[in-house]
C-alpha positions in Angstrom: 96.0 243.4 99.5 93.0 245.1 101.0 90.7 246.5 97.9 90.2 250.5 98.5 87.1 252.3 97.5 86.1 252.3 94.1 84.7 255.2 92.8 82.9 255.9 89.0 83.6 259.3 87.3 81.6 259.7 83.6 82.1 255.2 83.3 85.8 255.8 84.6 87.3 253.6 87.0 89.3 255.8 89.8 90.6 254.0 92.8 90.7 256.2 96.0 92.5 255.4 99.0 95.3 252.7 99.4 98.8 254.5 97.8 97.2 256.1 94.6 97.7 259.9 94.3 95.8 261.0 92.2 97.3 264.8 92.3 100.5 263.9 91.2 102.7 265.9 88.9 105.7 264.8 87.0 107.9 265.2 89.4 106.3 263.4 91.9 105.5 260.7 89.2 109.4 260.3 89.6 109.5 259.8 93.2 106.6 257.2 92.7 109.3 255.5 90.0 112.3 255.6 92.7 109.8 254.5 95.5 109.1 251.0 93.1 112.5 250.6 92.4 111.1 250.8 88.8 114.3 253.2 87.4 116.0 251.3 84.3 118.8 249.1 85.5 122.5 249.2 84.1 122.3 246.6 81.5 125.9 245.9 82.6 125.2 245.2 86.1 123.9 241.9 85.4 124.4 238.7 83.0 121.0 237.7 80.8 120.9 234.3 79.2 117.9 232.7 77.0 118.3 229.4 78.2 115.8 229.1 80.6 111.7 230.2 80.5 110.4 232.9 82.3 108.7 232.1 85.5 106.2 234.0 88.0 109.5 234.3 90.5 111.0 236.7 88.2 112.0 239.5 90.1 111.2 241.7 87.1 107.6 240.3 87.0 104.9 243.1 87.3 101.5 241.7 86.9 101.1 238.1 86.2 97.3 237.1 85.6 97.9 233.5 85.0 94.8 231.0 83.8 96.9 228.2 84.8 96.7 229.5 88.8 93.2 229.4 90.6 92.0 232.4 91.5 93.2 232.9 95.1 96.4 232.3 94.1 96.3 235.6 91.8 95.6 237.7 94.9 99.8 239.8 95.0 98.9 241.0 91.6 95.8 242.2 93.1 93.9 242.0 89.5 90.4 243.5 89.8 87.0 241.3 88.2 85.2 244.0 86.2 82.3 241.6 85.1 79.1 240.9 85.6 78.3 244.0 88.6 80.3 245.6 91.0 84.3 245.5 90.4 86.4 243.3 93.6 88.9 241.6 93.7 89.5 238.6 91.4 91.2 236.4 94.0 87.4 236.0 96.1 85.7 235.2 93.0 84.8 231.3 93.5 85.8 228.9 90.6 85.1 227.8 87.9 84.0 232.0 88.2 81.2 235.0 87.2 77.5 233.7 86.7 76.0 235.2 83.5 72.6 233.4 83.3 71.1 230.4 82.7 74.2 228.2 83.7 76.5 230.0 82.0 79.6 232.7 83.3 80.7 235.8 82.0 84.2 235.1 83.4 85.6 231.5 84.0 88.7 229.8 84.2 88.9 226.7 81.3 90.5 224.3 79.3 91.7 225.6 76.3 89.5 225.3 73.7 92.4 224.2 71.0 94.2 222.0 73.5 92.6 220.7 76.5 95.6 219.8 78.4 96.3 223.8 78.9 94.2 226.7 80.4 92.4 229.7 79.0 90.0 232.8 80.4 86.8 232.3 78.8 85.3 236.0 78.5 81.6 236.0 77.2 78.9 238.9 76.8 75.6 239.0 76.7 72.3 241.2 76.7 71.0 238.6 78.8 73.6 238.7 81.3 73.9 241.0 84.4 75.6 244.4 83.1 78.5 246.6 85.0 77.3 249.3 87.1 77.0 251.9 84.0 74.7 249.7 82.0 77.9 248.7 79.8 78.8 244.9 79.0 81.7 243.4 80.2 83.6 240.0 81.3 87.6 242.0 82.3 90.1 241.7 84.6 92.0 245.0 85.6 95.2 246.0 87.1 93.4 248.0 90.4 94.4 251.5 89.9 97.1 252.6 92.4 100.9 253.3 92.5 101.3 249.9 94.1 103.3 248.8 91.4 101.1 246.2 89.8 100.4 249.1 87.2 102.0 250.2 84.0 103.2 253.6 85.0 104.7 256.4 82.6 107.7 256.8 81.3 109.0 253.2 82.6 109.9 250.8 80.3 108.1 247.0 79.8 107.3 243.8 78.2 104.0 242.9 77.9 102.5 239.7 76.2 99.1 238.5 75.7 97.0 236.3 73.8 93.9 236.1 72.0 91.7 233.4 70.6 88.1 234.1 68.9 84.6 232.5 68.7 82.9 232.5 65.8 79.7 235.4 67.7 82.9 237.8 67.7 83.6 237.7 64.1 80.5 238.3 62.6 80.1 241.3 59.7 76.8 242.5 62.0 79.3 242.2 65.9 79.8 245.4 66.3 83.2 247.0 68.2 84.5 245.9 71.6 87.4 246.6 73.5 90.4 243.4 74.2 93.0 244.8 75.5 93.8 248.3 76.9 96.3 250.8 78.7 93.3 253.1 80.9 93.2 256.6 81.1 92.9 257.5 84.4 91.3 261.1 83.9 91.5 264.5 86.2 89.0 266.8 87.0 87.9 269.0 84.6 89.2 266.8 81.9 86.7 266.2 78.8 88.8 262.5 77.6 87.9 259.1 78.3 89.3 257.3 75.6 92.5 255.1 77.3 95.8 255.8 75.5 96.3 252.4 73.8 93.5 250.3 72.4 93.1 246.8 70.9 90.0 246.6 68.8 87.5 244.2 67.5 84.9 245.3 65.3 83.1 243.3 63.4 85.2 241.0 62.6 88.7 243.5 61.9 91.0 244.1 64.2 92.8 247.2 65.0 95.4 248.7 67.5 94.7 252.3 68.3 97.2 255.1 70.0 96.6 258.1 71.2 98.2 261.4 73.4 97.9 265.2 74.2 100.6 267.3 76.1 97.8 269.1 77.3 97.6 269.6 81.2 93.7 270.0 80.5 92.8 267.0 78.5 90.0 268.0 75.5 89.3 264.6 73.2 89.3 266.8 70.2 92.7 267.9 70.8 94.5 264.6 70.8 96.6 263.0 68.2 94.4 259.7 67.4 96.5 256.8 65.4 95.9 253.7 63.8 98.6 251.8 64.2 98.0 248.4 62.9 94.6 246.4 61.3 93.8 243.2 60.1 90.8 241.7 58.7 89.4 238.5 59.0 92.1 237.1 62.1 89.6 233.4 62.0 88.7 231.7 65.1 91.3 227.9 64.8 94.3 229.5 66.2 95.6 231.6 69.2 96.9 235.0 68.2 99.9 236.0 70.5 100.9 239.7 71.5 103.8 240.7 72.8 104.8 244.4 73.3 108.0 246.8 74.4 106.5 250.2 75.4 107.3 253.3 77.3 104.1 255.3 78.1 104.3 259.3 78.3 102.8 262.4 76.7 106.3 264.1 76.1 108.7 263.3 73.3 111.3 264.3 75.6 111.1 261.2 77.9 111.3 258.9 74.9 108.1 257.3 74.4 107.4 254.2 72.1 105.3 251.1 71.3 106.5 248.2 69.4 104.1 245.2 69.1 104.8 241.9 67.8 102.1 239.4 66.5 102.0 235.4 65.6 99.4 233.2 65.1 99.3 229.7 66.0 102.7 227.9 65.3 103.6 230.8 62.9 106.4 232.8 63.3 106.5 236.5 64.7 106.0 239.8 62.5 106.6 243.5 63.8 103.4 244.7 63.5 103.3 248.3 65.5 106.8 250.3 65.2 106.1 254.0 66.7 108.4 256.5 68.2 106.7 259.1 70.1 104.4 260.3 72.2 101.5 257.4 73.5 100.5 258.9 76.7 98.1 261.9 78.4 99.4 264.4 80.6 97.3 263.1 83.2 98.5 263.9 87.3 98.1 259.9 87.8 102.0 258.1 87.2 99.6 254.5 86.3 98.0 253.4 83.1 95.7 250.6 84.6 96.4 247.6 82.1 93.0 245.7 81.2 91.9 242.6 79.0 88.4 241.1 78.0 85.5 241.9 76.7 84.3 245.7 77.0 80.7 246.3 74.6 79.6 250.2 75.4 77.0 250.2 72.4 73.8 247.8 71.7 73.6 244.5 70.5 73.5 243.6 67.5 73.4 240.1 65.5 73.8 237.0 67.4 73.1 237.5 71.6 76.5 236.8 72.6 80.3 237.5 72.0 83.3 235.1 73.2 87.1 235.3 73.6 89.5 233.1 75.2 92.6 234.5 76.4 95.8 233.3 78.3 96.0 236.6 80.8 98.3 239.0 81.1 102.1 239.3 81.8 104.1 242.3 82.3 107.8 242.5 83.3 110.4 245.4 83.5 112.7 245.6 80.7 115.7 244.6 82.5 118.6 242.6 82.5 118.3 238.8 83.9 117.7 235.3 83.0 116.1 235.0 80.8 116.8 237.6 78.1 113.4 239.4 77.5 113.0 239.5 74.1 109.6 239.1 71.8 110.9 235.3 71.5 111.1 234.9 75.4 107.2 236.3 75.6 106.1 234.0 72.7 107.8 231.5 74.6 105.7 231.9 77.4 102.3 232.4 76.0 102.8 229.4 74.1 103.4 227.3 77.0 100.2 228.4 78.9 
């Protein structure tokens, strides 16, 4: 995949060229869905089974940002580094990955910490490291906003799962907030709103899944509906916490939007942590919501001088029929095997 142009509108990422269109509206969001083959399948059209484990081959497989493959091997997702300088592709970053200083990375492919027979993204930041082009901190990997298909895009449905573990600098009372995982807003002209639609949290120490949305064709912050979905303090830093989510994005409660988010930690067994029916979305002219993972830090530092997560990527599949039967237990599955 050749990278477009990137472009920065008020610290927004907004890819230009390649298929994105930007100028959308809803029914050309449509076509965009029909053009990806990304329409809800008749559940009857085809047999699903549990028996087997869900593999990067699936046909209903997304994005698949897997620690497990070397980098150039990620390159038909066409994930995005957004770490340490300028944003390109993730697949011509050279292993183990991102300098940060002094012999350490910002972005790196490791063992896991817990099990070092398996593989983890390490994502650290730092004042001492080199900062994004807008003077923020970061150590992400991005879907790389177009209508390619390797973004979430409104009103489809998916399966997402993801997984988190935490160092000890993260968890501190004095770490301040940073962004893990998000669903980006990609913003129109004229629009006063950069806050994505879908926010896992971190700060200090708590953690918290945010929602958001406005029906607005104009976007204003101070007009949008801003929930807390789910928080929990004191997650600990010995065990993997595993994600795994059913969503349909949109701003209208016509099209049937909703988020449901699952949650287990370590060997324990998985809770329903998020149920919401609504609206989750913008009314943004863009079809995608960019998905994003890492380590995002906007404000100063303060406490200790760094902040560290492990994660095991990012996997998202079309809620369809197939073999296996997607189900939170068939993401668990696979998280727990990377």
């Amino acid at each position: 995949m050749a990278a477009p142009l990137l472009a920065t509108v008020a610290a927004a990422l907004i890819w230009i060229g390649a298929s994105g269109d930007l100028r959308a509206c809803e029914r050309d969001c449509q076509a965009v869905i029909a053009r990806l083959g990304l329409a809800s399948a008749d559940a009857a059209s085809a047999s699903s089974s549990s028996a087997a484990m869900l593999r990067r081959s699936d046909p209903r497989v997304v994005y698949w940002v897997d620690p497990r493959l070397p980098f150039a091997e990620l390159r038909r997702w066409g994930p995005v580094r957004q770490a340490g300088g300028p944003n390109a592709e993730l697949a011509d970053v050279d292993e183990p990955g991102i300098p940060g200083a002094d012999g350490d990375h910002t972005l790196s492919r490791v063992a896991d910490p817990l099990d070092r027979r398996r593989k983890a993204f390490r994502h650290r930041i730092a004042p001492a490291f080199p900062a994004w082009t807008d003077g923020t901190w970061r150590s992400e990997i991005t879907a790389n906003w177009s209508d390619d298909g390797s973004n979430v895009v409104r009103g489809v449905d998916y399966w997402i799962g993801f997984a988190i573990k935490f160092d000890e600098d993260i968890l501190a009372a004095d770490s301040g907030e940073a962004s893990l995982l998000d669903f980006h807003v990609v913003p129109d002209a004229g629009d006063r709103n950069h806050t994505s639609p879908f926010h896992l949290f971190i700060n200090n120490g708590t953690l918290r899944i945010q929602s958001l949305s406005n029906p607005d064709a104009m976007t204003d912050a101070r007009d949008s509906a801003n929930r807390k979905l789910w928080q929990e303090e004191n997650p600990g830093s010995t065990a993997w916490h595993y994600f795994v989510m059913q969503v349909r994005f949109h701003w209208d409660e016509g099209k049937g939007p909703y988020l449901r988010v699952w949650k287990a930690k370590g060997k324990g067994p998985l809770k329903r942590i998020v149920d919401h029916a609504g609206p989750n979305a913008y009314n943004d002219k863009a079809c995608y919501l960019p998905q994003k993972f890492g380590l995002y830090r906007w404000d100063e530092f303060s406490g200790g001088p760094t902040r560290t997560i492990h994660t095991k990527g990012l996997y998202v599949l079309l809620d369809r029929p197939g073999t296996p039967k997607l189900s939170p237990r068939t993401l668990l599955a696979l998280l727990r095997e990377i």
